[in-house]
C-alpha positions as CSV (number, residue, x, y, z in Angstrom):
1,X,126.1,-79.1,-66.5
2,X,127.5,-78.2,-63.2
3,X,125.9,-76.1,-60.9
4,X,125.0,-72.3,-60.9
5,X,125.9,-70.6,-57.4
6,X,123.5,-67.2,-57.2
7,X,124.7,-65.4,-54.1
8,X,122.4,-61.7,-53.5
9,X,122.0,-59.7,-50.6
10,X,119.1,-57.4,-50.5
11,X,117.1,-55.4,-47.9
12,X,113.8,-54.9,-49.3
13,X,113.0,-58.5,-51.0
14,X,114.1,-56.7,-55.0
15,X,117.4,-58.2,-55.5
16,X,116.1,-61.2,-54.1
17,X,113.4,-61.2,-56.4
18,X,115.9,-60.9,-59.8
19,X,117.5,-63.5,-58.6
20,X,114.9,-66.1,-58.7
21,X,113.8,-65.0,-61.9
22,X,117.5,-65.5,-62.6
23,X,117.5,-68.6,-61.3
24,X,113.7,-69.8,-63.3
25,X,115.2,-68.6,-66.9
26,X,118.3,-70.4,-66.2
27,X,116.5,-73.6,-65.1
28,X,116.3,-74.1,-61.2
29,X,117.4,-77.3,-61.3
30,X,120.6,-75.9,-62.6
31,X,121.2,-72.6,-59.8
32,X,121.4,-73.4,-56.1
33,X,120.1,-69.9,-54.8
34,X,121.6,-68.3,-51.1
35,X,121.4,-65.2,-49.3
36,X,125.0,-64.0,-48.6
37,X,123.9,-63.0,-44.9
38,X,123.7,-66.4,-44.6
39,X,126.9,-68.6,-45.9
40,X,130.5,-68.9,-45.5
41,X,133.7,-69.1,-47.9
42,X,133.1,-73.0,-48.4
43,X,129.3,-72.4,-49.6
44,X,131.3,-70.0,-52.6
45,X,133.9,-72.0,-52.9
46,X,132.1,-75.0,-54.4
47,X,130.7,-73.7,-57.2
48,X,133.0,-73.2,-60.4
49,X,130.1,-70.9,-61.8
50,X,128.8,-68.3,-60.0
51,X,126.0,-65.5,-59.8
52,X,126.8,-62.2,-57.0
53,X,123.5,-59.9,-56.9
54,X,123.7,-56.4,-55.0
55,X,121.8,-53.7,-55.0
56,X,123.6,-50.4,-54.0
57,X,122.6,-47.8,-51.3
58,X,122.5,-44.4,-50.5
59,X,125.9,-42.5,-51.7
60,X,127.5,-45.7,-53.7
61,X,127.3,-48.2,-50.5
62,X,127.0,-52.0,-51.0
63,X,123.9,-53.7,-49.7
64,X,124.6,-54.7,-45.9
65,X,124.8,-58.2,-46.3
66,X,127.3,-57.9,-49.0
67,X,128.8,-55.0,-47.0
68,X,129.7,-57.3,-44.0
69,X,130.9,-60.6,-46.0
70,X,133.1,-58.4,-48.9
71,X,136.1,-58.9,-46.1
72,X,135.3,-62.6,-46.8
73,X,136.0,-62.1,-50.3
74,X,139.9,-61.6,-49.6
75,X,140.3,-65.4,-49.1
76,X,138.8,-66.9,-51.8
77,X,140.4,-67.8,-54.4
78,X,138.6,-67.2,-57.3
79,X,141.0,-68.3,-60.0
80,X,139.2,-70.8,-62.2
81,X,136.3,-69.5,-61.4
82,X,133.5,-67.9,-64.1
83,X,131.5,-65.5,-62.3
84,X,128.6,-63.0,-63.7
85,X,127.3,-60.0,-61.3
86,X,123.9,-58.4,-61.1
87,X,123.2,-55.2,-60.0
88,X,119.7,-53.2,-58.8
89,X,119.9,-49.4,-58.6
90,X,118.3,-45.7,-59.3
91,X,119.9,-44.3,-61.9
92,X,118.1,-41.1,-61.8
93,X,117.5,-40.1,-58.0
94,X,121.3,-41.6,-57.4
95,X,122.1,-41.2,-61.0
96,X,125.8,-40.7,-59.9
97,X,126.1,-43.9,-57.9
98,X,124.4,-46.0,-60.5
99,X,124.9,-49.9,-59.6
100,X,128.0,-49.1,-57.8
101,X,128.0,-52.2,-55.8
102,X,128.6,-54.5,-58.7
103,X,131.9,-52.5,-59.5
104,X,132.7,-52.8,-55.8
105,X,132.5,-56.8,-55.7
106,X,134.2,-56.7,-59.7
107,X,137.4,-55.0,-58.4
108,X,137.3,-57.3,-55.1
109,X,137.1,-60.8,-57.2
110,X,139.4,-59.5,-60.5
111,X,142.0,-59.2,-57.8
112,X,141.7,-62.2,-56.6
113,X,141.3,-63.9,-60.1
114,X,137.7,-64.3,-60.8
115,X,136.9,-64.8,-64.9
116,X,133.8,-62.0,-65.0
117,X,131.6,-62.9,-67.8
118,X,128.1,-61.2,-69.0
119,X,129.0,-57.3,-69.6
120,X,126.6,-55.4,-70.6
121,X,125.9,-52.2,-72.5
122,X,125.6,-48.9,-70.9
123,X,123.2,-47.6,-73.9
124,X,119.5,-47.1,-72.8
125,X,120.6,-45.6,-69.3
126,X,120.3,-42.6,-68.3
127,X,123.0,-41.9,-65.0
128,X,125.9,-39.9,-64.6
129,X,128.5,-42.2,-63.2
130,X,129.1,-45.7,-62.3
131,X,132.0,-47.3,-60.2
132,X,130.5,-50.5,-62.2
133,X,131.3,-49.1,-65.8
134,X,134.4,-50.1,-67.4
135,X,135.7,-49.5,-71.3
136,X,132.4,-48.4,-72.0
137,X,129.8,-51.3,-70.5
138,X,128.8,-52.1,-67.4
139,X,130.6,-55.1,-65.8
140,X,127.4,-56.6,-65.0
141,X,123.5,-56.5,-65.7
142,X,122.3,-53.6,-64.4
143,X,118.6,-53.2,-63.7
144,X,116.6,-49.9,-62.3
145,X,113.6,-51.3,-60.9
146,X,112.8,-47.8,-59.4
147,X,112.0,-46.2,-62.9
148,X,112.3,-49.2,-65.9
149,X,110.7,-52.0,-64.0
150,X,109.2,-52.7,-67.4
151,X,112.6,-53.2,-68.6
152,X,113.7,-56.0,-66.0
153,X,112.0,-59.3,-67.6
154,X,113.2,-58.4,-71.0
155,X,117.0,-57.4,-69.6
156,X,117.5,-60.7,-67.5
157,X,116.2,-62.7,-70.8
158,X,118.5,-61.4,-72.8
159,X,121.5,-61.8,-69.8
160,X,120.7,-65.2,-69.1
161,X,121.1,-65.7,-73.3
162,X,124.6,-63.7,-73.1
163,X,125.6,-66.2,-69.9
164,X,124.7,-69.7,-71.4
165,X,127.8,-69.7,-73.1
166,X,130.0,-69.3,-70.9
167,X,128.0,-71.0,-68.1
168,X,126.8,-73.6,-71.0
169,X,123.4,-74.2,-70.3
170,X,120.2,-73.4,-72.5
171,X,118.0,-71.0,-71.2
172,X,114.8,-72.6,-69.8
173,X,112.1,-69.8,-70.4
């Protein structure tokens, strides 16, 4: 199996904690984990399979990290490339800015011809609006730590199943 790229940014040490649970039901040995404050095109670029975890902020913003490399994003080429996005938000408090950030990155790597795999349903939420909500699902996992913490394990479980597919790889835990 080739390796798993799992690029987050976060602020306050959730999204990075997601994605190393990510990374532990996949099988570390299979996910190379990075913080996006800290790489450059050619660290994205290797990977055939990739992971992009954000949380969004305030009214719809991208986490910072992501906020400063999304630029970066516009020269990549992402054709050939499988990727699956992640998202950490508030659905009720910012109930109309729910996981916006995933939608953000979607639209930046459709464009520049990213594969997006691991939809997921928009059933059992309870938000208004979502920039990351197309045709009915969300174009990533989205997780509300805030009010469904509870719901987190059991969501990236059931991801990580939808993922080995198209990522083929068997889910460690």
């Amino acid at each position: 199996m080739m390796k798993i790229g799992l690029f987050y940014g976060s602020d306050t040490g959730n999204t990075e904690e997601v994605a190393n649970k990510i990374a532990k039901i996949i099988g570390e040995e299979y996910v190379d984990v990075h913080s996006i404050g800290k790489v450059s095109n050619a660290d994205l670029e290797m990977y055939d399979h990739l992971i992009f975890g954000t949380s969004t902020w305030y009214d719809g913003e991208l986490q910072s990290e992501w906020e400063d490399f999304l630029p970066n994003l516009d020269e990549i080429d992402f054709s050939g490339k499988t990727v699956a996005l992640f998202g950490l938000g508030d659905q009720l408090t910012y109930g109309e800015y729910f996981i916006d950030g995933v939608g953000i990155i979607y639209d930046k790597i459709i464009e520049r011809g990213a594969k997006v795999v691991g939809h997921w349903p928009i059933d059992d939420y309870d938000f208004e609006e979502s920039v990351a909500e197309r045709e009915g699902n969300f174009v990533g996992l989205a997780l509300d730590d805030d009010n469904e913490y509870q719901k987190t394990d059991g969501r990236i479980k059931k991801w990580a199943d939808q993922l080995s597919t198209a990522f083929r790889f068997t889910v460690s835990i």
